[in-house]
Structures are given as C-alpha cells and as structure tokens.
C-alpha positions in Angstrom: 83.7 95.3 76.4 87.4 95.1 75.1 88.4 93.2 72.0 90.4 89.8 72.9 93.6 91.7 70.9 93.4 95.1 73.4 93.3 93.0 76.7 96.5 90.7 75.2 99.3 90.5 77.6 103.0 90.2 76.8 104.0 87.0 78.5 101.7 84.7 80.2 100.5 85.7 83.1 100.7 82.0 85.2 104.5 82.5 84.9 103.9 85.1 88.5 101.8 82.2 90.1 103.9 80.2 92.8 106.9 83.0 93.2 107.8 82.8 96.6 107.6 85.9 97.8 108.5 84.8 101.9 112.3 85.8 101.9 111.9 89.2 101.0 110.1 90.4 104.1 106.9 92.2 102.8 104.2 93.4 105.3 101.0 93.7 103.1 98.0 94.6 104.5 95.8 91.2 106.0 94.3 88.9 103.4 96.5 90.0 100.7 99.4 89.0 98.6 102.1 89.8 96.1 100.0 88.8 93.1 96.7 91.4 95.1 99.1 93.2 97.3 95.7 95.6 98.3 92.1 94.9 97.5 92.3 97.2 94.7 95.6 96.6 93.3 96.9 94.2 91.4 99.9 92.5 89.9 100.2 91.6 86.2 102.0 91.4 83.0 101.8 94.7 80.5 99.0 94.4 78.0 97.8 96.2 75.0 94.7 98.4 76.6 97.2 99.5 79.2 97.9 102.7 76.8 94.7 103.6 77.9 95.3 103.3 81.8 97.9 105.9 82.0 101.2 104.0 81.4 103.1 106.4 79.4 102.3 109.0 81.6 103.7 106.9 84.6 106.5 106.3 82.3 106.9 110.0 81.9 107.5 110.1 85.5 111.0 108.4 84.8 111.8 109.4 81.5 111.1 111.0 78.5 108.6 109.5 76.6 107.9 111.5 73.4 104.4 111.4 71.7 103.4 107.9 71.5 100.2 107.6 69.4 97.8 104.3 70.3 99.4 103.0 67.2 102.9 103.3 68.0 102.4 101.9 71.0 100.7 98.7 69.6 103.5 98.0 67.3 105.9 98.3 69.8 103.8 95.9 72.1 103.5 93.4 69.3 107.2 93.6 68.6 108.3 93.3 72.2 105.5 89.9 72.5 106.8 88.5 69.2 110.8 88.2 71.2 109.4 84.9 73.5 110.3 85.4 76.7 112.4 88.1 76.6 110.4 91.3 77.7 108.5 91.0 80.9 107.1 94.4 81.3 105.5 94.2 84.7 102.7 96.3 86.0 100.5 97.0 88.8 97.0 98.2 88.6 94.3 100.2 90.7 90.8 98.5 89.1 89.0 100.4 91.0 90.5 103.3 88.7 91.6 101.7 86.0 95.1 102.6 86.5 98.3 101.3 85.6 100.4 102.9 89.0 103.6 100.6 89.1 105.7 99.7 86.8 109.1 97.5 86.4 110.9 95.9 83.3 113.2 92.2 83.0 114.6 92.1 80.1 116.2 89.0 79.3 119.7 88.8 76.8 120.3 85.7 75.6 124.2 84.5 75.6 126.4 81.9 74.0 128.6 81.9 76.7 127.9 78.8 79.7 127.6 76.5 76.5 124.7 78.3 74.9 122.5 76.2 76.5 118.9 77.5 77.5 120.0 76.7 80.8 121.3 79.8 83.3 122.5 81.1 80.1 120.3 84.1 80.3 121.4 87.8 81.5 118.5 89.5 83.0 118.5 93.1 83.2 115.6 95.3 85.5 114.9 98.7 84.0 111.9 101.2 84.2 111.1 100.9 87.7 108.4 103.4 88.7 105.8 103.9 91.2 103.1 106.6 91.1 103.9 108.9 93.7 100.6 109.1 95.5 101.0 104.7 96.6 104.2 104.9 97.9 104.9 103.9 101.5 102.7 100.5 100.6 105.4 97.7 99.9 104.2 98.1 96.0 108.1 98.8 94.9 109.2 95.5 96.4 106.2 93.6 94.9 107.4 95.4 91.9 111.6 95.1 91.9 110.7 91.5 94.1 108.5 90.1 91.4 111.5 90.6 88.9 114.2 89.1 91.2 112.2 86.1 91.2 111.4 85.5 87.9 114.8 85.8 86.5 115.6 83.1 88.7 112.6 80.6 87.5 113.2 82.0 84.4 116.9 80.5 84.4 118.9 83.9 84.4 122.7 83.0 85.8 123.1 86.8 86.6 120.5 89.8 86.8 122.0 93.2 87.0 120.8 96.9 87.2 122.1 100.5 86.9 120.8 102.8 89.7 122.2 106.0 91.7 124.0 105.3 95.0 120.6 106.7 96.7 119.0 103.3 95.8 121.6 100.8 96.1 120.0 100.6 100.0 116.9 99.7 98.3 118.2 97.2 95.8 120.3 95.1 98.3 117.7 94.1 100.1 116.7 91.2 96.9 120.5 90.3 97.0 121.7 92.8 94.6 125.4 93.9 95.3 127.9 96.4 93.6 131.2 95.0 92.2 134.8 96.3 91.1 132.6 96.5 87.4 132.0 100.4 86.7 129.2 100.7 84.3 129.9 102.9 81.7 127.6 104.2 78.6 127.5 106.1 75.2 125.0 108.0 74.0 124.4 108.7 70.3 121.6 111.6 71.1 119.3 112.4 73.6 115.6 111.5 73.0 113.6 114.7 73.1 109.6 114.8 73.2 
C-alpha cells in the first residue's frame, strides 16, 4: 500500500466535481462521464506516485523530457503544490493498468491589472496536452482540453489562451478558443537536451 505523501495530489481533487460538461458535445460510452469517461479510465489531478505510472514517458511523447530521477520529480511536484492554485496538472488514468494515458496542464498567472483583485484577474494558460496514442478516437482529448476550459472559468480566469499549430486550431475552437490579430512570438535561451 502507498504512503499518504506518494498518493498526494496537486490541487484538490473536488475542484472537477460539478463542471458542466453538457455544452461541449461529448459522446461517451453509456453509464459514463467526464470525471469516468470509460469503466477503466479515469479523470484526476497529477499526484506524486504518478512517476511511477508512466507520465514522463507520456510526456516524452510531446517533448523532451531529460532524465528525471523519482527525486527530481518529487521536488518539482512539491514546488508546483506549494504555488496554491496555480498548477493544475490534469491527468487521466487506465486502473486497470495503472497508467497515466492523458495528460493536460492550466497554469494560472496572476495579474495586477482588472484592479488586482482575485476576481477574473487570473490569465490561464493550457500547455502539455497529450494523449497516448493507442486511446485516441475515445473523446479522452476533449475530457482532457474540456476539463481545462472549465476550470479556468470556476477558477475566475478573465482570459485562457494557448499556442498550437494551425492543424489544431479546428480542435481548439470547438471550447470557444479563437485566434486574434495577436502573433505569439518567443525567445529561446537554449534548447533542453536529454
């Protein structure tokens, strides 16, 4: 049985309970939902025995990812929990493998502009949206991308953006996503290598 410290998750996981899910057109299979979107699958926040479920290597699929020992990637988890409410690295997992298949980040930047109020002050950001290759065609990147749409908003985020190719701005519309005159632009100070 796992320690209480290696099952820890890095927001609370009630904050998923009671997002409406309805507008965004999702056909799961019968007697599931967002929150179980398959018998086997289910939706959660990131937690510490996840480095043992495959993440990094779903990670890998996106990105480089460099040698993360069990150690480095506890003190990163502890770092990203100890910022309240601003990382909500959230997962989806096969139990019946012990898995970690799905992935997708909000990141929330807090701002003094709008008064610097913790009302719709907030910039959310989605990054790190992956999806094992083998369960896609299920719905599981909408749960995924969906889940994040809608907790920026009961989070209080007055704006959520994200960078993607042209290939996926198709994908992303259909939350409410839209391109602007804004070009994004970016510079890099070196490349992360293995």
């Amino acid at each position: 049985m796992a320690d209480e410290s290696s099952t820890t998750a890095l927001y609370d996981r009630k904050i998923l309970d009671g997002l409406d899910f309805s507008k965004f057109n999702l056909k799961l299979p019968a007697g599931c939902s967002y929150l179980s979107p398959s018998p086997s699958l289910v939706l959660r926040p990131l937690q510490r025995d996840d480095f043992d479920k495959g993440y990094l290597q779903l990670l890998s699929k996106l990105t480089q990812v460099g040698d993360v020992t069990r150690d480095i990637f506890y003190k990163r988890f502890d770092h990203m929990k100890s910022w309240s409410n601003s990382h909500y690295v959230t997962v989806i997992e096969d139990t019946s493998i012990g898995k970690i298949i799905g992935n997708s980040t909000l990141i929330i930047e807090q701002k003094f502009i709008h008064c610097a109020t913790y009302v719709r002050n907030t910039r959310g950001r989605i990054e790190d949206v992956i999806l094992d290759d083998a369960y896609r065609g299920k719905q599981l990147a909408k749960v995924l991308v969906g889940s994040l749409v809608l907790l920026s908003e009961k989070v209080d985020c007055y704006k959520l953006t994200l960078e993607c190719t042209e290939d996926y701005m198709p994908f992303y519309q259909k939350f409410g996503l839209a391109t602007n005159e804004s070009r994004y632009m970016q510079k890099k100070f070196f490349d992360v290598k293995s």
